[in-house]
N, C-alpha and C positions, 0 to 999 in steps of 0.2 A: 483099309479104305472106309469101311464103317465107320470107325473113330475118328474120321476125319472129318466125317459130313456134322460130326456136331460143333467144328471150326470153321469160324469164319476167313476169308480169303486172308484178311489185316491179321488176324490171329496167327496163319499159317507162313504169313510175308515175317511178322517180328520174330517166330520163334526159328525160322530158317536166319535170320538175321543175325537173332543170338550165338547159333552154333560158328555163322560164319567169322563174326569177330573173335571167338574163340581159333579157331583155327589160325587166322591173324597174329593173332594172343601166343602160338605156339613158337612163331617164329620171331616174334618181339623180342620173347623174355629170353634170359642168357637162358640154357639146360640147367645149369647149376644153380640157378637162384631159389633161395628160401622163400616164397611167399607164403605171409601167413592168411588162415581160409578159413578160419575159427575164432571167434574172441569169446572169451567168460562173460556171462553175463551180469557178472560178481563181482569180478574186476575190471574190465571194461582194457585186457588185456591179450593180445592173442595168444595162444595155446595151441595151436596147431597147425603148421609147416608144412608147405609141400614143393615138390622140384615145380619149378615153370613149366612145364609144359602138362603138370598134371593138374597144379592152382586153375587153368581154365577150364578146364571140364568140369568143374565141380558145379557150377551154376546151370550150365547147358545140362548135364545131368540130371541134376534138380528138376529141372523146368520139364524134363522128356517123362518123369516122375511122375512127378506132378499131374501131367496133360493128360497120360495117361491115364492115372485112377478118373480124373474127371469124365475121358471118353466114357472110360468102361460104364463108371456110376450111370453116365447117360442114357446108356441102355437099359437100368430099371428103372426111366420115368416114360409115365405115358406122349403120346406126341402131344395134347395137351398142353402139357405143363413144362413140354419143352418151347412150346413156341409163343407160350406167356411168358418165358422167361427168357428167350434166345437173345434180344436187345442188352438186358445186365450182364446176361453170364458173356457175351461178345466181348462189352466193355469191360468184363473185370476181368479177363483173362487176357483183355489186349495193356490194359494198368499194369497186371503181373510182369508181363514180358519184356515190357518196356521200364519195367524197376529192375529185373533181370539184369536186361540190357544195359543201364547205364553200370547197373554195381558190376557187372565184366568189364567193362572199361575202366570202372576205378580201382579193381583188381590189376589190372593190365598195368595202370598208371604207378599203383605201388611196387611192383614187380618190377619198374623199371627204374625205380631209387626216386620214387616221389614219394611227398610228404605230405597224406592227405588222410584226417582221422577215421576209418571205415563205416565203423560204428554209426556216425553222426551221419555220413551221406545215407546210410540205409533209412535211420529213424526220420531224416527228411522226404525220402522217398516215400516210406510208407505213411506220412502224412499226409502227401502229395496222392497217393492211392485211396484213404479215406476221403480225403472232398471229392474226388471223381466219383469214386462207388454212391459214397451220401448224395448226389444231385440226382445220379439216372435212379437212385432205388425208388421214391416216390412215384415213377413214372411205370413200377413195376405192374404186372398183371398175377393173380393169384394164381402159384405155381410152386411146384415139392420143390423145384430145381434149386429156388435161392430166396435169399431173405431168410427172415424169421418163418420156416414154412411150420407154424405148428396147426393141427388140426383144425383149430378155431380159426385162424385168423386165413388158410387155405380156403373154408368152408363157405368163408362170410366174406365177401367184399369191404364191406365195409369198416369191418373188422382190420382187412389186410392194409387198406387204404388209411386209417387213422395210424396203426402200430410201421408203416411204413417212409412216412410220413413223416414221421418223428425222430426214428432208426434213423434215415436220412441225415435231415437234421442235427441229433447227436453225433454223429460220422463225419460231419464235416466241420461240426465246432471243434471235436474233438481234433481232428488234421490238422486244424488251422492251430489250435493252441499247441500242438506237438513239434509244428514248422516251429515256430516261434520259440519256444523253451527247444528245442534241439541249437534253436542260432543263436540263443543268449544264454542262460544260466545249466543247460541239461551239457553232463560229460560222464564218461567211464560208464558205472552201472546205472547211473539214472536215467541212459538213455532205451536201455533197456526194461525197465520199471513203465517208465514214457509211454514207448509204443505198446506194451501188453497194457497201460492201462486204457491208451487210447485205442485198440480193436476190441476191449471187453466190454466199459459201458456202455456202449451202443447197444451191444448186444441182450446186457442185461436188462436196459431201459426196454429193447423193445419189446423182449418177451415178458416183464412188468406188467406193460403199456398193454398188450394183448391180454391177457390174462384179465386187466378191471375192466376194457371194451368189450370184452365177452359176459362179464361179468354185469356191468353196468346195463347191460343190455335183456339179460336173463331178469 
């Protein structure tokens, strides 16, 4: 019950949601069908198989994973820094659930002898997950919980506000141009190259960006 209280209501509706379409999921797919629940990021091929009724758990899995190290993590930050940052961490973990959720249904939809590329729905989604994250981070409050929390930009307002700003920013240029090259020219491994280049330089720009504001300021 602890772990819970760091979830919000929407949080705890999408991720009972997710399990519930699974279990849906169990009764769709034949027993015997092969769905695949792995592709190489190399080849932009799947590698790994599993009966229908085990392909859906893998995501609801995931996600119970996931939720959890978050809970726990939650409990070594101060109340602080939880409730400067409880509005992003809300929305990015309700973005996750519901990128979760749609790729269980397009598992479900493969599984059922449809013809629809996986890869390419995910690297959509999770472009669709970077413009959401990049609009609410500017609106963040200095907090360990999320962003770029490095000491400097933690310490200093201003600091965090300038390097957040920008994170933002890069986060949702980057989404928007990963949407777009995922629906035109991005297939097989490039989709993958894609989305790791689109969750890095944000990252990298913002803790750059912190680093001269710190510096610029010194």
């Amino acid at each position: 019950m602890i772990l819970l209280s760091f979830f919000s209501r929407t949080n705890i509706f999408c991720f009972t949601a997710l399990w519930i379409i699974a279990v849906i999921g169990m009764f769709l797919l034949p027993y015997d069908a092969q769905v695949p629940i792995v592709w190489s990021p190399f080849a932009g091929k799947p590698i790994v198989f599993a009966p229908g009724w085990l392909s859906v758990l893998v995501l609801p899995l995931l996600a119970l994973f996931l939720t959890t190290i978050l809970g726990v993590s939650g409990l070594m930050y101060s109340k602080k820094d939880f409730e400067s940052g409880r509005h992003v961490f809300h929305v990015s973990v309700n973005g996750f659930l519901c990128m979760m959720l749609v790729l269980e249904c397009t598992l479900i939809f493969i599984g059922r002898g449809g013809d629809i590329y996986y890869p390419k729905v995910a690297a959509l989604l999770a472009g669709g997950l970077l413009v959401v994250i990049g609009n609410i981070l500017p609106k963040s409050q200095p907090s360990r919980l999320i962003g770029v929390a490095l000491q400097r930009a933690v310490h200093d307002p201003a600091n965090w506000r300038i390097t957040h700003r920008w994170t933002g920013r890069f986060m949702v240029f980057t989404g928007l141009v990963l949407i777009v090259l995922a629906l035109t020219v991005l297939d097989g491994p490039g989709l993958f190259m894609g989305v790791f280049t689109a969750f890095t330089v944000p990252m990298i720009a913002g803790i750059t960006l912190s680093y001269f504001a710190s510096r610029n300021k010194n």
